[in-house]
C-alpha positions in Angstrom: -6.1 -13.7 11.9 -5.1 -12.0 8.6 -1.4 -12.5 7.3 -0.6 -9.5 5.3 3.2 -9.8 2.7 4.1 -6.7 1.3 7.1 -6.7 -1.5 8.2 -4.7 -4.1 10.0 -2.0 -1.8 14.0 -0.9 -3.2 16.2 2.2 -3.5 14.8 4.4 -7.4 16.1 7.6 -8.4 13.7 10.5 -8.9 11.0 10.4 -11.2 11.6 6.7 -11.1 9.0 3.7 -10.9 8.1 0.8 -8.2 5.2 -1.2 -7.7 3.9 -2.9 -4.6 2.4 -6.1 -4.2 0.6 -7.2 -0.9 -1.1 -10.8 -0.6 -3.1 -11.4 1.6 -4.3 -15.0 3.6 -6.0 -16.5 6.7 -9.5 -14.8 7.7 -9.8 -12.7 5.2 -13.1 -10.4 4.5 -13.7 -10.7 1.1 -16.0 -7.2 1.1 -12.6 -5.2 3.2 -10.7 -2.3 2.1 -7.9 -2.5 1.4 -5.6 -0.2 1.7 -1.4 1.6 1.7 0.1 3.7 4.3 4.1 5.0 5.3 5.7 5.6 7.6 8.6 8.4 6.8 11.5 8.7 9.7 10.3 10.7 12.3 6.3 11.5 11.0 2.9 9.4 11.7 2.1 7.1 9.6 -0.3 8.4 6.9 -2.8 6.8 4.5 -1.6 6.8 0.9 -4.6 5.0 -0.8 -7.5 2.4 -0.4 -9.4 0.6 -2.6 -13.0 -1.1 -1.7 -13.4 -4.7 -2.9 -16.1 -3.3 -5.9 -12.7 -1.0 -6.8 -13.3 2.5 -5.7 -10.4 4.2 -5.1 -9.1 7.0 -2.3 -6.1 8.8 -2.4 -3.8 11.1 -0.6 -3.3 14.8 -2.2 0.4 14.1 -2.1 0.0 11.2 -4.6 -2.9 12.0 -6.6 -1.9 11.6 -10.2 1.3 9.6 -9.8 0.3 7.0 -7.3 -2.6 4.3 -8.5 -4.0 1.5 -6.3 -5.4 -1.6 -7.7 -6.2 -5.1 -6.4 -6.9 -8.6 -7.4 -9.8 -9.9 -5.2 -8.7 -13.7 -6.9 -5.3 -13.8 -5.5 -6.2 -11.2 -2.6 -3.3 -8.8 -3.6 -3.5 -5.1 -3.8 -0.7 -3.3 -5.6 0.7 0.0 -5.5 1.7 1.7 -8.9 4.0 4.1 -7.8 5.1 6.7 -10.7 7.3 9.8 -10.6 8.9 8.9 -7.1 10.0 12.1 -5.3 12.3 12.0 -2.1 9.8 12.9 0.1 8.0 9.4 -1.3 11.0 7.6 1.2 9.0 5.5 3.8 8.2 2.5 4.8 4.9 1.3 3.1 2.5 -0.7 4.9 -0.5 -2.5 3.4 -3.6 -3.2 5.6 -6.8 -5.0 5.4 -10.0 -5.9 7.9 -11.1 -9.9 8.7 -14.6 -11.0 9.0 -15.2 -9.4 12.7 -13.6 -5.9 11.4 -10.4 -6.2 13.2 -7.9 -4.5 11.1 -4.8 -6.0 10.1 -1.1 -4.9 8.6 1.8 -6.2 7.3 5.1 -5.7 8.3 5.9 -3.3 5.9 8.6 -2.5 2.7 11.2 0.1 2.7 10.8 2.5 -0.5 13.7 5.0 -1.0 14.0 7.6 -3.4 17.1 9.2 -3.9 17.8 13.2 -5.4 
């Protein structure tokens, strides 16, 4: 089992800032991706970014440029810098991350609003 904390979630104007933390514990796979999806009312959840454990990065058009994913393989966090928030950035953000027999795991996830 993988326990997954996300935090850093809260109501920011447009064009503001957040940034995400998720720590991760238990049975964790060092080598994993790790990675950040939302969840906006009413749409399937979508990838945002991932990051591999050597730190190559992936990212969703839609946040390309604004959005940057990093992690700290020492305290198993990943973090999501979140720059130049636009409404359509309101979701809930969910981190997620694979143990040692590839089961995937995620958190319970972190409300991000982003108001006109």
């Amino acid at each position: 089992q993988v326990q997954l904390v996300e935090s850093g979630g809260g109501l920011v104007q447009a064009g503001g800032s957040l940034r995400l933390s998720c720590v991760a514990s238990g049975n964790i796979f060092s080598h994993a991706v790790m990675g950040w999806y939302r969840q906006a009312p009413g749409k399937q959840r979508e990838v945002v970014a991932y990051i591999s454990s050597g730190g190559s990065t992936s990212y969703a058009d839609s946040v390309k440029g604004r959005f940057f994913i990093s992690r700290d393989n020492a305290k198993n966090t990943v973090y999501l810098q979140m720059n130049s928030l636009k409404p359509e950035d309101t979701a809930i953000y969910y981190c997620n991350t694979q143990d040692s027999d590839s089961t995937w795991f995620w958190g319970q996830g972190t409300q991000v609003t982003v108001s006109t």
